[in-house]
mmJSON file of the N, C-alpha and C atoms, coordinates in Angstrom:
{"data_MODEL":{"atom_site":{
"group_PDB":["ATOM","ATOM","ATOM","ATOM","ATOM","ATOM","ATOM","ATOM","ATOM","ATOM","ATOM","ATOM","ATOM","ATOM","ATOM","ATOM","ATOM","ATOM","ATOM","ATOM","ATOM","ATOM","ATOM","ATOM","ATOM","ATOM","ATOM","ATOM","ATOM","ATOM","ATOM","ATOM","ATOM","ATOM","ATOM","ATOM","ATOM","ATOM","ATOM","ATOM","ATOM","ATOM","ATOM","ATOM","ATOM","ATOM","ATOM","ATOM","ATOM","ATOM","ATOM","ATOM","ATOM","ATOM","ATOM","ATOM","ATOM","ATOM","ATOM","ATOM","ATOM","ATOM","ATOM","ATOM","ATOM","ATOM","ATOM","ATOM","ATOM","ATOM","ATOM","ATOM","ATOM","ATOM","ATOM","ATOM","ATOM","ATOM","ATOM","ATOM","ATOM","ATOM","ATOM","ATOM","ATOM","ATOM","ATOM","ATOM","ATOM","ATOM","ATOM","ATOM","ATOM","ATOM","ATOM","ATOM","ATOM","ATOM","ATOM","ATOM","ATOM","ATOM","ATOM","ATOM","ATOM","ATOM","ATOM","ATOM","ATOM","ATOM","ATOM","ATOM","ATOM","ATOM","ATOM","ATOM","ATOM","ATOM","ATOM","ATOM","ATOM","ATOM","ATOM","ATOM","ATOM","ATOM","ATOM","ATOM","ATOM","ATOM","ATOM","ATOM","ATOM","ATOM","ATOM","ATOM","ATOM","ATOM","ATOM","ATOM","ATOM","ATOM","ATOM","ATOM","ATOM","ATOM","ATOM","ATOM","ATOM","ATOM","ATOM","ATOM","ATOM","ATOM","ATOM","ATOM","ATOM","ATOM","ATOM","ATOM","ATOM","ATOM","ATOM","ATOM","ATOM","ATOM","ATOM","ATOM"],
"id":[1,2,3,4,5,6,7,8,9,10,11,12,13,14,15,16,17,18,19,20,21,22,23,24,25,26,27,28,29,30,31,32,33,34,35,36,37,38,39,40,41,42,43,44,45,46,47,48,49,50,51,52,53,54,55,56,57,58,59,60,61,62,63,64,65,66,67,68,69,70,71,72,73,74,75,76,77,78,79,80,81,82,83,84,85,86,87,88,89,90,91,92,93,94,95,96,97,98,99,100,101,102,103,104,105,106,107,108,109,110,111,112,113,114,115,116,117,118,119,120,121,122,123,124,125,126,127,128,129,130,131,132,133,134,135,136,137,138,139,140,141,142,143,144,145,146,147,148,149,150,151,152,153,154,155,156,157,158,159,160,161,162,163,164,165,166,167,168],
"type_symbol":["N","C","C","N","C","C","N","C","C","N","C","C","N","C","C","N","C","C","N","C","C","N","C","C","N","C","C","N","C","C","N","C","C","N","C","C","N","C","C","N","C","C","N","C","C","N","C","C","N","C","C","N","C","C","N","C","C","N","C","C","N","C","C","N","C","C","N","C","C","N","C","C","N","C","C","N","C","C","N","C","C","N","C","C","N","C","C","N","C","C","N","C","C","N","C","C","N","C","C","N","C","C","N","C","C","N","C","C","N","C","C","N","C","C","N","C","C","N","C","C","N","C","C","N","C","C","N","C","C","N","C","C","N","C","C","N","C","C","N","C","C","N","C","C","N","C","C","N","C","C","N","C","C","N","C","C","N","C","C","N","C","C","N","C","C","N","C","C"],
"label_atom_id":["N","CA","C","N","CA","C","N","CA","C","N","CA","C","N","CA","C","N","CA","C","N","CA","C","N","CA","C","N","CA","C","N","CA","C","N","CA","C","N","CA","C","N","CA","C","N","CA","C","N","CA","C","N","CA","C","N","CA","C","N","CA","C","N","CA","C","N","CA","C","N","CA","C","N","CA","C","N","CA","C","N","CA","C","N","CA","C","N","CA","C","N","CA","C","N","CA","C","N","CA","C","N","CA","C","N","CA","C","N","CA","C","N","CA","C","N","CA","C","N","CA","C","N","CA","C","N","CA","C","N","CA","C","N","CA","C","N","CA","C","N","CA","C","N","CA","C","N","CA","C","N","CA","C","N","CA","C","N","CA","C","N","CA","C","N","CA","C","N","CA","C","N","CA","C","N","CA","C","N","CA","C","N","CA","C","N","CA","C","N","CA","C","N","CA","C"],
"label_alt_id":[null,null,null,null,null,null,null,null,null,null,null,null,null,null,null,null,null,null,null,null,null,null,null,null,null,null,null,null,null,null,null,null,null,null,null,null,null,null,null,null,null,null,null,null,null,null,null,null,null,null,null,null,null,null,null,null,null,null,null,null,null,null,null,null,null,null,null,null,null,null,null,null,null,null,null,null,null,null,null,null,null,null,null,null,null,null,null,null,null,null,null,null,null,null,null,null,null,null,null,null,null,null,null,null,null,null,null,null,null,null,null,null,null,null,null,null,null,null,null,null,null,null,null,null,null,null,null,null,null,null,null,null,null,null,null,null,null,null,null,null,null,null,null,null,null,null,null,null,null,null,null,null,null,null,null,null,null,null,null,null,null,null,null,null,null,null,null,null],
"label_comp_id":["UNK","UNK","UNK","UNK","UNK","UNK","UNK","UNK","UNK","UNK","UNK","UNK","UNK","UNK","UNK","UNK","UNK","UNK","UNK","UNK","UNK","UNK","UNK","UNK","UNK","UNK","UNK","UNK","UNK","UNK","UNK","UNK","UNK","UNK","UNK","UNK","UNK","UNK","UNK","UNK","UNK","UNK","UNK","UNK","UNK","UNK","UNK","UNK","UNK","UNK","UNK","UNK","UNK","UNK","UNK","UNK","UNK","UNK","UNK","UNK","UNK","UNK","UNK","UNK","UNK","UNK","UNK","UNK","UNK","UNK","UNK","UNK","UNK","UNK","UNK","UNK","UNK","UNK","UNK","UNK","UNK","UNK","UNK","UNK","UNK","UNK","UNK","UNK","UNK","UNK","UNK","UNK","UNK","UNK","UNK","UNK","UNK","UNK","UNK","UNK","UNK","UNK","UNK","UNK","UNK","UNK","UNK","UNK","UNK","UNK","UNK","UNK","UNK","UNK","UNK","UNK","UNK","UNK","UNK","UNK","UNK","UNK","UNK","UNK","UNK","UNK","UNK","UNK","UNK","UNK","UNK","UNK","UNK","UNK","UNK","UNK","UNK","UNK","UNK","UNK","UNK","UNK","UNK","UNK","UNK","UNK","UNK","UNK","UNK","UNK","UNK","UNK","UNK","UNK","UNK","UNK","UNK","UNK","UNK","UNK","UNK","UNK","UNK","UNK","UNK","UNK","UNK","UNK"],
"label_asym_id":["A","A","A","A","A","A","A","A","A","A","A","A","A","A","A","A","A","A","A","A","A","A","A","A","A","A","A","A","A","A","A","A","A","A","A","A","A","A","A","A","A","A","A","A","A","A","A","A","A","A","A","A","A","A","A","A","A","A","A","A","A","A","A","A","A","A","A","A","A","A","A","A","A","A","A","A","A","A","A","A","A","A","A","A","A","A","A","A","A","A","A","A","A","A","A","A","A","A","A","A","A","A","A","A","A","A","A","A","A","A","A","A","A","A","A","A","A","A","A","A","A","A","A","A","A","A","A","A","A","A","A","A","A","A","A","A","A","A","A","A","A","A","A","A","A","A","A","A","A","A","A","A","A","A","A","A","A","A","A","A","A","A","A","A","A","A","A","A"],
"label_entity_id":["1","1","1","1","1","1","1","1","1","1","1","1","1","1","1","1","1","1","1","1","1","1","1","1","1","1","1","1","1","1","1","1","1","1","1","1","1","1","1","1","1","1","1","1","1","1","1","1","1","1","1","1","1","1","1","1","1","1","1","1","1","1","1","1","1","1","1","1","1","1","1","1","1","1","1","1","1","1","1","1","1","1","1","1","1","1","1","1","1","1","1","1","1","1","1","1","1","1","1","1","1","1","1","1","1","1","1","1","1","1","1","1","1","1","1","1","1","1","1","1","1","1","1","1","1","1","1","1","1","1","1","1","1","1","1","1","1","1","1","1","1","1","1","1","1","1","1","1","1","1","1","1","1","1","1","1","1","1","1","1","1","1","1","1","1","1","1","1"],
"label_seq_id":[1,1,1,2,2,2,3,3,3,4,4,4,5,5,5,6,6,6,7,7,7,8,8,8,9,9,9,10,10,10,11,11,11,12,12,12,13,13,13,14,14,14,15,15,15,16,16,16,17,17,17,18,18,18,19,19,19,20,20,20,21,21,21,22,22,22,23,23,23,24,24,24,25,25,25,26,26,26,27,27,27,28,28,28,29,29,29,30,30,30,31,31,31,32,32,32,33,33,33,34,34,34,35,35,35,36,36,36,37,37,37,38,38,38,39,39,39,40,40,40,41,41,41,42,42,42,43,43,43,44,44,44,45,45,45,46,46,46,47,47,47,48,48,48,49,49,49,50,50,50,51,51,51,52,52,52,53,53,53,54,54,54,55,55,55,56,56,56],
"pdbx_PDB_ins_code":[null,null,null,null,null,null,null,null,null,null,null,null,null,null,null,null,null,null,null,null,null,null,null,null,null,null,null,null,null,null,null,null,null,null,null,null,null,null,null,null,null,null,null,null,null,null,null,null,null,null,null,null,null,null,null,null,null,null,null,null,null,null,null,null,null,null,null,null,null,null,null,null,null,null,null,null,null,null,null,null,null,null,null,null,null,null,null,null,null,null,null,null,null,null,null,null,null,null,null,null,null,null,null,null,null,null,null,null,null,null,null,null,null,null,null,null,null,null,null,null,null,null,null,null,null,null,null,null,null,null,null,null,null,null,null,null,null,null,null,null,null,null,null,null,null,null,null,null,null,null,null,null,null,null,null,null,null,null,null,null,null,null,null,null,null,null,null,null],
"Cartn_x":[3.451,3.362,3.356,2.529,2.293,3.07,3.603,4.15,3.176,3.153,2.753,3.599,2.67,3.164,2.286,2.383,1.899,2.269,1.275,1.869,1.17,1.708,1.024,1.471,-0.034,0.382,-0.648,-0.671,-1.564,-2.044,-3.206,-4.019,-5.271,-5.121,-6.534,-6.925,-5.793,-5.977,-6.347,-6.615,-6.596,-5.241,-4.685,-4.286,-4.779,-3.956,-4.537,-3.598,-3.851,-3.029,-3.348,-2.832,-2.786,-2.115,-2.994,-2.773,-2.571,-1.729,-2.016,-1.495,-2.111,-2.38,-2.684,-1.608,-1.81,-2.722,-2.423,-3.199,-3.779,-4.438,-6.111,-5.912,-6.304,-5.934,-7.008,-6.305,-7.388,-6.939,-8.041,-7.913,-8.476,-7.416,-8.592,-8.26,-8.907,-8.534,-8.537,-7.88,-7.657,-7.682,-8.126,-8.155,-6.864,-6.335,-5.289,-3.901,-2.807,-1.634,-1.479,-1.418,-1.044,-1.745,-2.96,-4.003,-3.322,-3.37,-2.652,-1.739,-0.673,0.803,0.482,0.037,-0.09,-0.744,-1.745,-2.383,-1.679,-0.86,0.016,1.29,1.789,2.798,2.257,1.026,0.443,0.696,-0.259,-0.373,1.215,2.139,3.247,3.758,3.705,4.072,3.344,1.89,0.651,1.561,1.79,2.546,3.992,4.43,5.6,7.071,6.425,7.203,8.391,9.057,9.818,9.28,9.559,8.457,9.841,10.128,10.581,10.397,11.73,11.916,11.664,10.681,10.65,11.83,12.664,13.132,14.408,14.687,16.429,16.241],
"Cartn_y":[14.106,13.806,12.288,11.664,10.34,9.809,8.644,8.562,7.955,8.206,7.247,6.178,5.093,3.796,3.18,2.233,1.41,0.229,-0.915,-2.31,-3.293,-3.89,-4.584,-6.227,-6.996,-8.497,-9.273,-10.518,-11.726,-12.301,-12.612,-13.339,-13.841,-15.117,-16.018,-15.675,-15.084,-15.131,-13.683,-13.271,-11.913,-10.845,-9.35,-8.933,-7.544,-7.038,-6.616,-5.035,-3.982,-2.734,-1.943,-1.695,-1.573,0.126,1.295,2.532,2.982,3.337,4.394,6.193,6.602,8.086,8.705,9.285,10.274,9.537,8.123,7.638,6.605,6.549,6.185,5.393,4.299,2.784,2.814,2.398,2.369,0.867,0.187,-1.254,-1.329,-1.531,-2.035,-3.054,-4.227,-5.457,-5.425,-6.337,-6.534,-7.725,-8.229,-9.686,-9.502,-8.211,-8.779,-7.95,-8.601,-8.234,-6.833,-6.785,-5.422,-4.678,-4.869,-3.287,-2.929,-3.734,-3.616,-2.93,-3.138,-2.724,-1.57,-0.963,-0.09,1.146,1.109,1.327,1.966,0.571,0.679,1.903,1.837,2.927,4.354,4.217,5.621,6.223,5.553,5.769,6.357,5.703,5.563,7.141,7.234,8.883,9.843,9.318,10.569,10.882,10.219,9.907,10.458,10.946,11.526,9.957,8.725,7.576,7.185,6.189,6.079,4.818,4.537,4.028,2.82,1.729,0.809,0.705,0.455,0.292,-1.297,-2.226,-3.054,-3.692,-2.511,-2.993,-3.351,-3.66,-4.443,-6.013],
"Cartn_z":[16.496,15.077,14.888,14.357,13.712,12.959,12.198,10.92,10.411,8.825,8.175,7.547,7.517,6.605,5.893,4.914,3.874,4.186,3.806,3.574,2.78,2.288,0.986,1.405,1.165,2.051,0.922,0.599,0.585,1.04,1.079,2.145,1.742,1.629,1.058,-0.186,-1.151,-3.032,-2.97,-2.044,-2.161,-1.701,-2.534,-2.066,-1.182,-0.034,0.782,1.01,0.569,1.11,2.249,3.488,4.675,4.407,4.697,4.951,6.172,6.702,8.337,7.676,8.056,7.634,9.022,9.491,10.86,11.637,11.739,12.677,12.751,11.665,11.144,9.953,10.607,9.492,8.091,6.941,5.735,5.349,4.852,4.309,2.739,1.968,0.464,0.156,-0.503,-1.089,-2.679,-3.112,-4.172,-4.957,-6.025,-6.024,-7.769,-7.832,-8.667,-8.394,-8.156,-7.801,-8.281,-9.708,-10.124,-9.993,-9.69,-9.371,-7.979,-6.853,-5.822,-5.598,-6.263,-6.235,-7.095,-7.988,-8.236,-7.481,-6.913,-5.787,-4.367,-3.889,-3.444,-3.578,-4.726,-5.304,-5.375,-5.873,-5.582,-4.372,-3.254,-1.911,-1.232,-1.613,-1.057,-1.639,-2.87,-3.55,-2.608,-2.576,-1.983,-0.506,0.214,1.251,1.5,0.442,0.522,1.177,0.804,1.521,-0.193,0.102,-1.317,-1.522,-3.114,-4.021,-4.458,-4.476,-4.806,-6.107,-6.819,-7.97,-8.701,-8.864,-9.299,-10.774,-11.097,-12.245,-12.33,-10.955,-11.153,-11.441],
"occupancy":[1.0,1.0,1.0,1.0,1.0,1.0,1.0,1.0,1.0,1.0,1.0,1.0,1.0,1.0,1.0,1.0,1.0,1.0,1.0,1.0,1.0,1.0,1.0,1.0,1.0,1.0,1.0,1.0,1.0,1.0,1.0,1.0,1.0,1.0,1.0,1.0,1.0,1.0,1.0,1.0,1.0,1.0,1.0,1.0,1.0,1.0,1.0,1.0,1.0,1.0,1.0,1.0,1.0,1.0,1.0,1.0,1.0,1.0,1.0,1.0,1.0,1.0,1.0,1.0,1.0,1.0,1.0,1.0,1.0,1.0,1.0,1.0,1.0,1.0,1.0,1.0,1.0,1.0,1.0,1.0,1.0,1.0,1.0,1.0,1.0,1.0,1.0,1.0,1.0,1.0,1.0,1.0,1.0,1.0,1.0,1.0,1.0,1.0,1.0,1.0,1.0,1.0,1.0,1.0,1.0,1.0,1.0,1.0,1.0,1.0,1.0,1.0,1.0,1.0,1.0,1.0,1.0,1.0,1.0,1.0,1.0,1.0,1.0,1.0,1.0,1.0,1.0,1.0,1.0,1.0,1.0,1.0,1.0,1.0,1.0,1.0,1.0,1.0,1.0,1.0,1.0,1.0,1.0,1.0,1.0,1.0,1.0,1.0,1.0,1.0,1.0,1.0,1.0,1.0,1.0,1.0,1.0,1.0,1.0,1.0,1.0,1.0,1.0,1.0,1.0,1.0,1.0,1.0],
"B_iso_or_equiv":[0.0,0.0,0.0,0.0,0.0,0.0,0.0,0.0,0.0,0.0,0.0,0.0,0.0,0.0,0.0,0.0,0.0,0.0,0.0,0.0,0.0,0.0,0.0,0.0,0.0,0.0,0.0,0.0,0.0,0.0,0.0,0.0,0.0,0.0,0.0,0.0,0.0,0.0,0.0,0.0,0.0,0.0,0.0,0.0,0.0,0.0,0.0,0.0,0.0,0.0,0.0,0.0,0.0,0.0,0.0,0.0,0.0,0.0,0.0,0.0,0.0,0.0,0.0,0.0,0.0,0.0,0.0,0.0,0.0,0.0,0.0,0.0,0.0,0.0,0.0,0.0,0.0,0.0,0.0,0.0,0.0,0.0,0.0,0.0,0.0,0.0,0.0,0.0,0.0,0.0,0.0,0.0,0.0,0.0,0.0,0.0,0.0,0.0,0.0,0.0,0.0,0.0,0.0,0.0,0.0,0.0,0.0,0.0,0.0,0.0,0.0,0.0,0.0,0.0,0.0,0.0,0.0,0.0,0.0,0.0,0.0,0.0,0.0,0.0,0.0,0.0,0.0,0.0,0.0,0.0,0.0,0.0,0.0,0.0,0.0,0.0,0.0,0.0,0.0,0.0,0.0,0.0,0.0,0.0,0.0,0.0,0.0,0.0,0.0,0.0,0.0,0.0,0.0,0.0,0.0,0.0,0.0,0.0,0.0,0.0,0.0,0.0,0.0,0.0,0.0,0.0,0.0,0.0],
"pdbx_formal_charge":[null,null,null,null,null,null,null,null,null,null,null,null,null,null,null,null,null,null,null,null,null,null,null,null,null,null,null,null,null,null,null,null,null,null,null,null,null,null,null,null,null,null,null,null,null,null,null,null,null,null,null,null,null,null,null,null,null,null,null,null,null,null,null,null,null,null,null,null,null,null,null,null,null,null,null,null,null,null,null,null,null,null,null,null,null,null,null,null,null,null,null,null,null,null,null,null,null,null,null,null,null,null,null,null,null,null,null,null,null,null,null,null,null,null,null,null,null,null,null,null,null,null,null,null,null,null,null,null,null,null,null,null,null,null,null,null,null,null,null,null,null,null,null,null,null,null,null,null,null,null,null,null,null,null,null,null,null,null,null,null,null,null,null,null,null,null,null,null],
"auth_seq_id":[1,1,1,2,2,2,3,3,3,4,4,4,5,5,5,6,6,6,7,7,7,8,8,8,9,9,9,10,10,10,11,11,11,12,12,12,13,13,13,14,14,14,15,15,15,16,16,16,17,17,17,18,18,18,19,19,19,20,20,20,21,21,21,22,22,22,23,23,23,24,24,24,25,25,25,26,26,26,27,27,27,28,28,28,29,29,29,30,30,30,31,31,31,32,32,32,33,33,33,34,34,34,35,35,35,36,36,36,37,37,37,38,38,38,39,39,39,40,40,40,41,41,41,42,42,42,43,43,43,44,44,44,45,45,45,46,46,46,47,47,47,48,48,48,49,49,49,50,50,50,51,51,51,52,52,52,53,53,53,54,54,54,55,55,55,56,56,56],
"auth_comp_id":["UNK","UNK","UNK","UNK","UNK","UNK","UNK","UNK","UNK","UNK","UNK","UNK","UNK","UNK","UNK","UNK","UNK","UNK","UNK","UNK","UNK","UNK","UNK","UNK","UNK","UNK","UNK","UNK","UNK","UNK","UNK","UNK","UNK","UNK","UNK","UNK","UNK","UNK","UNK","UNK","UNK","UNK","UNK","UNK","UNK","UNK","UNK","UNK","UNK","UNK","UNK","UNK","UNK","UNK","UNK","UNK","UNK","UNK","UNK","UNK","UNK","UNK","UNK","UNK","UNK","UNK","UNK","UNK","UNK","UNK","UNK","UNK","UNK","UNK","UNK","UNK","UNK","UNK","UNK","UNK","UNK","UNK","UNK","UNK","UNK","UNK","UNK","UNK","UNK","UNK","UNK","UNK","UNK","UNK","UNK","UNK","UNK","UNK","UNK","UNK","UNK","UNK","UNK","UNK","UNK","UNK","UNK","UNK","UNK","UNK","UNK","UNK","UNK","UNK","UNK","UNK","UNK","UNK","UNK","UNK","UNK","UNK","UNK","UNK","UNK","UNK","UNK","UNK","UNK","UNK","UNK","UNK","UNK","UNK","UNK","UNK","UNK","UNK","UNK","UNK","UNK","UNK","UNK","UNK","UNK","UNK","UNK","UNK","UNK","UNK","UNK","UNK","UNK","UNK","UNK","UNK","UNK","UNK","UNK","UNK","UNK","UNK","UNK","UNK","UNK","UNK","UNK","UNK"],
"auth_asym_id":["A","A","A","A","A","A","A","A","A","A","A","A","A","A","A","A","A","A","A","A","A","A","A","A","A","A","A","A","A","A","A","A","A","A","A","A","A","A","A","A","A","A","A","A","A","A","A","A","A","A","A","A","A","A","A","A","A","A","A","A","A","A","A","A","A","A","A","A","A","A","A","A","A","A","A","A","A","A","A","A","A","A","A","A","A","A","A","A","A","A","A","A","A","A","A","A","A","A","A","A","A","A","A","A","A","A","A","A","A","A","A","A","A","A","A","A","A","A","A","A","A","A","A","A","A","A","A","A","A","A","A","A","A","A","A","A","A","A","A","A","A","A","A","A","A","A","A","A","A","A","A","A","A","A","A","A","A","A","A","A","A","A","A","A","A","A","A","A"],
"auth_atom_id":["N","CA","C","N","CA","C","N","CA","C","N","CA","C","N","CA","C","N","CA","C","N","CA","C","N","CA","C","N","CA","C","N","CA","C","N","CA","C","N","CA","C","N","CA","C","N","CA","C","N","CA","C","N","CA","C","N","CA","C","N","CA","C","N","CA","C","N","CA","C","N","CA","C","N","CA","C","N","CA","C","N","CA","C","N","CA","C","N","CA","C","N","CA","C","N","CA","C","N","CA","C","N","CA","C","N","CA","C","N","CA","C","N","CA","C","N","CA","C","N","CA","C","N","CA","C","N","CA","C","N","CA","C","N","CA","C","N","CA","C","N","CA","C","N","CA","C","N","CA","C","N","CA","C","N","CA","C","N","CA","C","N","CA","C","N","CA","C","N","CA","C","N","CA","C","N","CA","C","N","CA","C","N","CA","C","N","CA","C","N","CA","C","N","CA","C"],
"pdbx_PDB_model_num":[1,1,1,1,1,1,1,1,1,1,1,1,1,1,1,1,1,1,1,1,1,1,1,1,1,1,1,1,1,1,1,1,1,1,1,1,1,1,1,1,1,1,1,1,1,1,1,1,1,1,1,1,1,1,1,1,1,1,1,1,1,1,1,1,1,1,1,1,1,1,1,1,1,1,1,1,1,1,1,1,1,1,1,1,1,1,1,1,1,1,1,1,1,1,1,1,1,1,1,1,1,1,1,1,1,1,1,1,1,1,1,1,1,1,1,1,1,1,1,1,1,1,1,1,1,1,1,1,1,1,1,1,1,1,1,1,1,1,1,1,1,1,1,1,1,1,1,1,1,1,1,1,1,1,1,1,1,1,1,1,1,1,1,1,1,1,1,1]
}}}
């Protein structure tokens, strides 16, 4: 069994979300934070992973 993970990085004004899904790497870019991170949060639910609370 594989794990999955997520990762969310910056790089050259762009942001960048990093998928592994049983394996098998997915890349999307983003050129605005919050589409990203939103994106991001999805993925992470779809994933059954826990979703960080931005609101403390």
């Amino acid at each position: 069994m594989r794990l999955n993970s997520i990762i969310l990085f910056q790089e050259n004004e762009e942001w960048i979300v990093v998928v592994v899904e049983d394996g098998e790497e997915t890349r999307r870019t983003f050129a605005n934070e919050r589409f990203a991170k939103n994106w991001h949060d999805g993925q992470r639910l779809r994933l059954g992973l826990e979703v960080a609370n931005d609101d403390a």
